[in-house]
C-alpha beads as a LAMMPS data file, in Angstrom:
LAMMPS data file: protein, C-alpha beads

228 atoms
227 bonds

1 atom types
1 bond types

-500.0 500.0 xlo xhi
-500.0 500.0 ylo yhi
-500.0 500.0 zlo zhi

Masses

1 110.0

Atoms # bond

1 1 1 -359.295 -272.079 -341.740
2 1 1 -356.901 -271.786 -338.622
3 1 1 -357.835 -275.379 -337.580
4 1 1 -357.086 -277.163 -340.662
5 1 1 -353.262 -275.131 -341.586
6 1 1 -350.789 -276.962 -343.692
7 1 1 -347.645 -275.470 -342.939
8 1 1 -347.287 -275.963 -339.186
9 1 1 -344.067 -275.399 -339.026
10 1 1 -344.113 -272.015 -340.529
11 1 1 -346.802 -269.860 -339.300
12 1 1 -345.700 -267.809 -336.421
13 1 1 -349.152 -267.674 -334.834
14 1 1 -349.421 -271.172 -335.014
15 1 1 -346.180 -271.661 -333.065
16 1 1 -347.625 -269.054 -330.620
17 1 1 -350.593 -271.095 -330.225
18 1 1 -348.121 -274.070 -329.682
19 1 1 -346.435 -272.675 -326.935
20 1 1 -349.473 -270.851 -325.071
21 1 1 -351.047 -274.745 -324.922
22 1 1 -347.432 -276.000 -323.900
23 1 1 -348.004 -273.940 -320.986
24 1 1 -351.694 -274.624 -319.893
25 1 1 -350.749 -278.282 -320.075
26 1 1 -347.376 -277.547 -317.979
27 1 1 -349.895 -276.189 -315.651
28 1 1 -348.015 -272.438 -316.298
29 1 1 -351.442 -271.375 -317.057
30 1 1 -354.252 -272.834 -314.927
31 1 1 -357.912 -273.816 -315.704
32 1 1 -360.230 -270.561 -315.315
33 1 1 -356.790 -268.345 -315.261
34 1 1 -356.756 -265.149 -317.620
35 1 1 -354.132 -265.098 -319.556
36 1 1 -352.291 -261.477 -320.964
37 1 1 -353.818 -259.095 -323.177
38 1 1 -353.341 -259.309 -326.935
39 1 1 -350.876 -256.218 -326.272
40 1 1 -349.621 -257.624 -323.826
41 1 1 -349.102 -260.772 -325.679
42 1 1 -348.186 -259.066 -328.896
43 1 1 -345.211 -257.935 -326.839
44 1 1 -343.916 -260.805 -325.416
45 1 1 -343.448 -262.665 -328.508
46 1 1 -342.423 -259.580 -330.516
47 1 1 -345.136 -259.718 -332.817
48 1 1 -348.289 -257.462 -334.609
49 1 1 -351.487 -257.708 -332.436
50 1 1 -352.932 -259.211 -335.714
51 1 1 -350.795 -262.333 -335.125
52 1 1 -352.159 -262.688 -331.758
53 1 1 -355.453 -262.147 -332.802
54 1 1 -354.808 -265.438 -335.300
55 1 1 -353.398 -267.561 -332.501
56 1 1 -356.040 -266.799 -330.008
57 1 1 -358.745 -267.552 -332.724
58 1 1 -357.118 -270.840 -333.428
59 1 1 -356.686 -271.701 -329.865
60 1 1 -360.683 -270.845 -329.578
61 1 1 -361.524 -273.065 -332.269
62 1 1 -359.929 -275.616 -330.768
63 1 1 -361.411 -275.213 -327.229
64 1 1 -358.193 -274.340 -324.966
65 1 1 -359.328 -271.027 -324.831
66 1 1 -362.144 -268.331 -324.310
67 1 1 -361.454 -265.099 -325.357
68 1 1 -364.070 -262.530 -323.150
69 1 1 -364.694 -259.081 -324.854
70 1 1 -363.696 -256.983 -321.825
71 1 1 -362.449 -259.122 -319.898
72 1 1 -359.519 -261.232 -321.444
73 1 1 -358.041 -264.900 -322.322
74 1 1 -359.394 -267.134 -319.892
75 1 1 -358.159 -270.808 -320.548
76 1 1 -360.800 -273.749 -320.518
77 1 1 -359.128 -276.843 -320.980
78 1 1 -355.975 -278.515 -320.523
79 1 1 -357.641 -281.779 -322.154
80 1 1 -357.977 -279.628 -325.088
81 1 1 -354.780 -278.783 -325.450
82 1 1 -353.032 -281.969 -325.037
83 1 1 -355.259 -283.138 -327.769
84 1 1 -354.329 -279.837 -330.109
85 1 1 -350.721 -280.530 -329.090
86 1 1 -351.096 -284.291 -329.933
87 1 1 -352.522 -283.261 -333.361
88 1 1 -349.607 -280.691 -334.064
89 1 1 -346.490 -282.946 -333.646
90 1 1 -348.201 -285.392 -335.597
91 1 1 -348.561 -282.918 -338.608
92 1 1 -345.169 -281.312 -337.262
93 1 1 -343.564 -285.067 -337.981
94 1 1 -345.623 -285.470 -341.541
95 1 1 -344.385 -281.978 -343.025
96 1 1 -340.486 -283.047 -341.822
97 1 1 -341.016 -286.412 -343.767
98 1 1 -342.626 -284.750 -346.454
99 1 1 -339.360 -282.182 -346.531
100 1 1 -336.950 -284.066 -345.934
101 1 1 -337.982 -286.526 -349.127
102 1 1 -338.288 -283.274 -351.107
103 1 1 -334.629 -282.764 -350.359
104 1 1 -333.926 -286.253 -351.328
105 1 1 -335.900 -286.280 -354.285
106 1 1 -334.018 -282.990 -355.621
107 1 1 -330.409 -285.027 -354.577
108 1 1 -331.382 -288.019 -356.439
109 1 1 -331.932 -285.913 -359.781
110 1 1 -329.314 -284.042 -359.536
111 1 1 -327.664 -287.132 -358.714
112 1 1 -329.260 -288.646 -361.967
113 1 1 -327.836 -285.704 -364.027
114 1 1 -324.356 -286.479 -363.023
115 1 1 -324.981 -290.352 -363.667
116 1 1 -326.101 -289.666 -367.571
117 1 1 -323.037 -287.005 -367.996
118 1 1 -320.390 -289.328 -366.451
119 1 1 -322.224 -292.372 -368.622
120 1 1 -322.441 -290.289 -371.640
121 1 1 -318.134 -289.199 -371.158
122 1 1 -317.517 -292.942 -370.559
123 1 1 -319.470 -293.925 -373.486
124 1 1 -317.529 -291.555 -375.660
125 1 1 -314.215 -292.317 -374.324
126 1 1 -314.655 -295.900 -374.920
127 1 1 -315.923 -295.252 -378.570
128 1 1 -312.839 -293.083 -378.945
129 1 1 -310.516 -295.811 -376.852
130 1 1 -311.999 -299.325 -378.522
131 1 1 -309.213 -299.205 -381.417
132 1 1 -306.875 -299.036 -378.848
133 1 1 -308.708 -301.444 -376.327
134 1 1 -306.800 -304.749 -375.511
135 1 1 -308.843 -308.070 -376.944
136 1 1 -308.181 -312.030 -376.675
137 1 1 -308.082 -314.132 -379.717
138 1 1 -307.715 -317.434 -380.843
139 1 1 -306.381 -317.988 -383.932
140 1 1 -305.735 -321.272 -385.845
141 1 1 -303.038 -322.639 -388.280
142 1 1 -304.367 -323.885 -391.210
143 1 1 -302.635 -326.407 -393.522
144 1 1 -301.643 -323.932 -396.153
145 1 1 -299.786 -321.122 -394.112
146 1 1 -296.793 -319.386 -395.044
147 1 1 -295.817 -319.086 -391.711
148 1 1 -295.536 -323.034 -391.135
149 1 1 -292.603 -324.668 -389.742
150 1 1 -291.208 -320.499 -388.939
151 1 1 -290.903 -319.954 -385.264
152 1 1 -292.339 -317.177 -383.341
153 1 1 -289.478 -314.725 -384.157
154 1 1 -289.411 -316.035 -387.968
155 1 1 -292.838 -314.989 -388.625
156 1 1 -291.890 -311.255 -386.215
157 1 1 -295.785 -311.477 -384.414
158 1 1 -294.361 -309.232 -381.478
159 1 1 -292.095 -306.458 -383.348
160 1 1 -294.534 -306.594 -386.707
161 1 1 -297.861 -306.498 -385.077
162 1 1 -297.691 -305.404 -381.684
163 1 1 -299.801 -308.917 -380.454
164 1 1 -298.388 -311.203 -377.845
165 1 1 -299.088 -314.920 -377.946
166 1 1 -299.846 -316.153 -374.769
167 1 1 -300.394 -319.741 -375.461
168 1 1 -299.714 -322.498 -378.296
169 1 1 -302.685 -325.336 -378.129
170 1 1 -301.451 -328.271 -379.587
171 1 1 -302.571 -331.454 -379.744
172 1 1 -304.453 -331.239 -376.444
173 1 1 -301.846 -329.715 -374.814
174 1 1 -301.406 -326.029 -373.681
175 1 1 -297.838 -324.394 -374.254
176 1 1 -298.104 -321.527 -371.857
177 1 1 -295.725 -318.099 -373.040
178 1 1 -294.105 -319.972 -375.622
179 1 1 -290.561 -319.128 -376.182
180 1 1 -289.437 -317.121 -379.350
181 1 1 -287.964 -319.952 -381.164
182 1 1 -291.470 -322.558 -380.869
183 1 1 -292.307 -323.401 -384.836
184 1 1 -295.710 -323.160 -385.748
185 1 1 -297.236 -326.494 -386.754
186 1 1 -300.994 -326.819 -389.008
187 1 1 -303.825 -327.352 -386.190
188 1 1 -302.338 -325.133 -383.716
189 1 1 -304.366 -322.780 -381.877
190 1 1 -302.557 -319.271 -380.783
191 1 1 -303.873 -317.245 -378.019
192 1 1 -303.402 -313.789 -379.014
193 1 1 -303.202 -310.619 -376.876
194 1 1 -303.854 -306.876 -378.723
195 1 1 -305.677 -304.329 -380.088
196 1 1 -308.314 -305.392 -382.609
197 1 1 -305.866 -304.247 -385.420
198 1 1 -302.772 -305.754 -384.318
199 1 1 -305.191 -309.411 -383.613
200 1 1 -306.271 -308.892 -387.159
201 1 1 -302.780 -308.629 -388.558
202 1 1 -301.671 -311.762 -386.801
203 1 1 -304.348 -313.147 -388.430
204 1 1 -303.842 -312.138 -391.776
205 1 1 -300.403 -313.612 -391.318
206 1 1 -301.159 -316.951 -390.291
207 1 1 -303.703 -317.623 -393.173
208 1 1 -301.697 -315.835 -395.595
209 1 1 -303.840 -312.942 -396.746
210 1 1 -301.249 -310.380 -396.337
211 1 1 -297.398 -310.319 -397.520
212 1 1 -295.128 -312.008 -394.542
213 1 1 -291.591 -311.133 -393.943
214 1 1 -289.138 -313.298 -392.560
215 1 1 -285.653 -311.724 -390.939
216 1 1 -282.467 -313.227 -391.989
217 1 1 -278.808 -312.417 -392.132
218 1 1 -278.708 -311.395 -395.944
219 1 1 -281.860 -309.699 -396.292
220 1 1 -283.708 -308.931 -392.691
221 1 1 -286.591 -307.553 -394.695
222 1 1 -286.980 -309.779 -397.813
223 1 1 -290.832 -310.708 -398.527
224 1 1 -291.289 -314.436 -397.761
225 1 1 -294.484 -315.374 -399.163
226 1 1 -297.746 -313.785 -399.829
227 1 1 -301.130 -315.069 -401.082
228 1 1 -301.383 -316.024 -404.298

Bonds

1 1 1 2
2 1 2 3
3 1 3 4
4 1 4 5
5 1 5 6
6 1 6 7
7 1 7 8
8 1 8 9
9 1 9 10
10 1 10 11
11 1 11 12
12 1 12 13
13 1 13 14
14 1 14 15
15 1 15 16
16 1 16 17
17 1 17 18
18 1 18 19
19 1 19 20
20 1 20 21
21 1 21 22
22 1 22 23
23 1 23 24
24 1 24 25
25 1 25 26
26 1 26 27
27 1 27 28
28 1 28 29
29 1 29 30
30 1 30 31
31 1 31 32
32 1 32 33
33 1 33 34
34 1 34 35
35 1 35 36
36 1 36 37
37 1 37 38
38 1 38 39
39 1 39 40
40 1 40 41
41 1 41 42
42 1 42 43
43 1 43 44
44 1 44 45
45 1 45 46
46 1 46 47
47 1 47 48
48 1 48 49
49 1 49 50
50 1 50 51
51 1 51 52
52 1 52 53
53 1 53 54
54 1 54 55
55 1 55 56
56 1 56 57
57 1 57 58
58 1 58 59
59 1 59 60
60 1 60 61
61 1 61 62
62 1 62 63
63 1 63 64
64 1 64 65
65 1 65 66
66 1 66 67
67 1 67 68
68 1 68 69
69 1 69 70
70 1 70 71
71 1 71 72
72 1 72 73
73 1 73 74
74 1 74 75
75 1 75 76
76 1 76 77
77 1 77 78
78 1 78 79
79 1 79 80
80 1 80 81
81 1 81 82
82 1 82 83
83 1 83 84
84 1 84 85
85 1 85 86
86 1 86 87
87 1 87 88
88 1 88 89
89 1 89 90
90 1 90 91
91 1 91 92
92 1 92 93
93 1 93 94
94 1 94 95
95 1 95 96
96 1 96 97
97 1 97 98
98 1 98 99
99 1 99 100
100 1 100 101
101 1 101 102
102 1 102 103
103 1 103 104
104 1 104 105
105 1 105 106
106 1 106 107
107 1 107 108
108 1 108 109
109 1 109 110
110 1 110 111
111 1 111 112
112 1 112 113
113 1 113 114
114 1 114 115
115 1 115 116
116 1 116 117
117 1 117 118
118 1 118 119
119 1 119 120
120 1 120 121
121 1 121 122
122 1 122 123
123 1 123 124
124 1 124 125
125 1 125 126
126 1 126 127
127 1 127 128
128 1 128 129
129 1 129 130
130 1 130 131
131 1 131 132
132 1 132 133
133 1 133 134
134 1 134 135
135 1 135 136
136 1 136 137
137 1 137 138
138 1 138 139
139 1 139 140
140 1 140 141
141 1 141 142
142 1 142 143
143 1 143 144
144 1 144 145
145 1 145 146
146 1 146 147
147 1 147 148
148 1 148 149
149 1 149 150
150 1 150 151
151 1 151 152
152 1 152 153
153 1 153 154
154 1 154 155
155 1 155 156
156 1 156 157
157 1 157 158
158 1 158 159
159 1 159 160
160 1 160 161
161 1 161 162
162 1 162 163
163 1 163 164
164 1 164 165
165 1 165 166
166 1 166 167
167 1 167 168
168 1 168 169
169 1 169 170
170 1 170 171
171 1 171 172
172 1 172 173
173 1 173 174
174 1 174 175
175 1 175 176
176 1 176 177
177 1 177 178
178 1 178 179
179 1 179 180
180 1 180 181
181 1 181 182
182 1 182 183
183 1 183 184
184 1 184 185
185 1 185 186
186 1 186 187
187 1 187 188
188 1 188 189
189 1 189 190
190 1 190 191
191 1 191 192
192 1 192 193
193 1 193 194
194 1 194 195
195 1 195 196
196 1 196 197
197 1 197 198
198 1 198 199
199 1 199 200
200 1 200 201
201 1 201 202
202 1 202 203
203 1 203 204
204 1 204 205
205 1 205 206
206 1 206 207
207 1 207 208
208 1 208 209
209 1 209 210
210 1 210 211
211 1 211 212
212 1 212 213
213 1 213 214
214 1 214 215
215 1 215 216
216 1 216 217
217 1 217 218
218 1 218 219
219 1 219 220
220 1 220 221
221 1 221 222
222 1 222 223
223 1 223 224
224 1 224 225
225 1 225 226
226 1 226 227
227 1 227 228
């Protein structure tokens, strides 16, 4: 059905249409005037007289036109083709909306794809990265550690492990980048900066579950304690 078209801003006949009732309601073409042959009109917009033929047929349909074997076009009402003018930029401005959120649609999926791949790289980096990830851990002095009364360079946390300690808590009170040569006391709570391995060691230290080494002139190396 020419009347009832979906794709209005495809069809060349129906742009033909649009501009032949541009022109009646510009008052180009005048009530009761007779309008160019199909030829003649198949001419002027460079097109097959079947295309004409369409566009005519629609603009009957629709009342704008009559088409008089013999005699020609004759336009019939300019009413008529406000109101077919009305309807087309209203289904001209539906089919841009409905293109322009096809468009979108197809950006945000491909958009989408690149999300999951870049999620799915970070995901596997960080698997591949988390041994090597920096971590935050407290750990405590108990009453039986080897490394008590041994400062920080004694019990070699830094050059051993690869951990910092960023704070001593003690007795309430916070000792903030403790220096090198701070003893360790029972109760005290290290803050420990490293990977997970090195914040194990330093663990394993303090509570004695792995051989300790204390540096000293005669033997730098010499195995200080380990659990028993």
């Amino acid at each position: 059905m020419q009347g009832n078209e979906p794709q209005v801003n495809m069809a060349r006949y129906i742009t033909i249409a649009v501009d032949i009732a541009t022109r009646i309601v510009r008052g180009e073409y005048r009530l009761g005037q007779k309008i160019f042959g199909r030829s003649t009109l198949a001419g002027k917009y460079n097109v097959s007289p079947e295309t004409i033929r369409r566009a005519l047929t629609l603009l009957q349909e629709r009342g704008i036109v009559d088409v008089m074997p013999g005699i020609g076009v004759v336009v019939k009402s300019d009413r008529a083709a406000r109101e077919y003018l009305a309807d087309y930029n209203q289904k001209r401005i539906l089919l841009e909306i409905q293109e322009r959120l096809e468009v979108l649609l197809k950006e945000r999926e491909r958009l989408n794809h690149e999300i999951d791949r870049l999620t799915n790289q970070l995901l596997d980096y960080t698997f591949k990265m988390a041994g090597r990830l920096q971590k935050l851990e407290e750990v405590t002095v108990p009453h039986n550690s080897p490394l008590l009364g041994n400062s920080l360079s004694e019990a070699g946390f830094r050059a051993r492990t690869g951990a910092t300690v960023l704070s001593i808590y003690r007795n309430g009170h916070e000792i903030v980048s403790p220096e090198a040569n701070t003893s360790l006391k029972e109760g005290d709570v290290l803050l420990v900066v490293g990977t997970r391995e090195s914040a194990e060691m330093v663990r394993q230290m303090i509570t004695g579950e792995v051989i300790y080494y204390q540096k000293d002139d005669q033997n730098p190396d010499y195995p200080q304690g380990q659990p028993s």
